[in-house]
C-alpha positions in Angstrom: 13.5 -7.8 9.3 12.0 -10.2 6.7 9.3 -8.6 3.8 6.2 -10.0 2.2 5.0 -9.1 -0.8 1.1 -8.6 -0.6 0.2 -6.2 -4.0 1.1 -3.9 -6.2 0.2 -0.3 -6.8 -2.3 0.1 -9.5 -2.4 3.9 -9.8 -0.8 6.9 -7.2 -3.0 10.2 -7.0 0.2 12.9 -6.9 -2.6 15.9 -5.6 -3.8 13.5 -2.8 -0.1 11.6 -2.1 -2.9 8.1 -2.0 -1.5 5.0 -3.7 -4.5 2.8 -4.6 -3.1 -0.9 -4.2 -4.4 -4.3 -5.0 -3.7 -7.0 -2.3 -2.9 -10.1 -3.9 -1.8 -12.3 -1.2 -2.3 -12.0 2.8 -3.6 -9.1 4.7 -2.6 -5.5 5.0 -3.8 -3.9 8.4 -3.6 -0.3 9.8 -1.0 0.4 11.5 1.5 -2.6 9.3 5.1 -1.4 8.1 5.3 -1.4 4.4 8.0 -1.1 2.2 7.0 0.4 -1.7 9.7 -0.4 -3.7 9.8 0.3 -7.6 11.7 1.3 -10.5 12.6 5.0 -9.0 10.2 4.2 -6.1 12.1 2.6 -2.7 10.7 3.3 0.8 9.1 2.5 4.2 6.2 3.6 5.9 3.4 2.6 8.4 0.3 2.4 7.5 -1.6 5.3 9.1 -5.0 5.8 7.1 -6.6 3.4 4.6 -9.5 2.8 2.7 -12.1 0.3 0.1 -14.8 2.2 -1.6 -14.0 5.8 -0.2 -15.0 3.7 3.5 -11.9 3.7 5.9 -11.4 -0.2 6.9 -8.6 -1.7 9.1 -8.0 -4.8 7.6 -7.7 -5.3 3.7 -7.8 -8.7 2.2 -6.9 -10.3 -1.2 -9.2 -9.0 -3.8 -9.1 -5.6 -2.3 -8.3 -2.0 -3.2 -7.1 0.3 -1.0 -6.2 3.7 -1.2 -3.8 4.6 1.3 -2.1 7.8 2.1 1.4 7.7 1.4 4.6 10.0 2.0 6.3 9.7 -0.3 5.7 9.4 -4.4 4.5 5.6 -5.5 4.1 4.7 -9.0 1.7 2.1 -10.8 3.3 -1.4 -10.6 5.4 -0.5 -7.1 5.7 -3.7 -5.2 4.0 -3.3 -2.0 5.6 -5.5 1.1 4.4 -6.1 4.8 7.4 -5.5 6.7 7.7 -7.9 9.9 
């Protein structure tokens, strides 16, 4: 398994379990493997729901936003990989 780093969690929502995260570098599509990792934070998950601007999209881009729903607790400057 090889990772890419694509963003960084900018804020987590703990009554929602959503991580907003900023895509820095290459995509993020539903349905990826990602892998949040962190100071107390470590895990992997597939992407199941995601969204820019309260709008569910399937393919986020650098620039972006997204809130996606997470299962586990993230926490604001996580490092968010694709997992290939």
């Amino acid at each position: 398994m090889t990772e890419k780093m694509i963003g960084s969690v900018t804020h987590y929502y703990n009554h929602l379990h959503v991580a907003t995260v900023r895509i820095t570098d290459g995509e993020l599509h539903l349905g990826d493997m990602i892998h949040i990792e962190g100071h107390t934070s470590d895990f992997i998950q597939k992407i199941a729901s995601m969204e820019l601007e309260h709008k569910s999209v399937d393919v986020a881009k650098p620039g972006d936003i997204v809130g996606i729903a997470t299962n586990e607790h993230a926490r604001e400057n996580d490092r968010v990989y694709v997992v290939h």
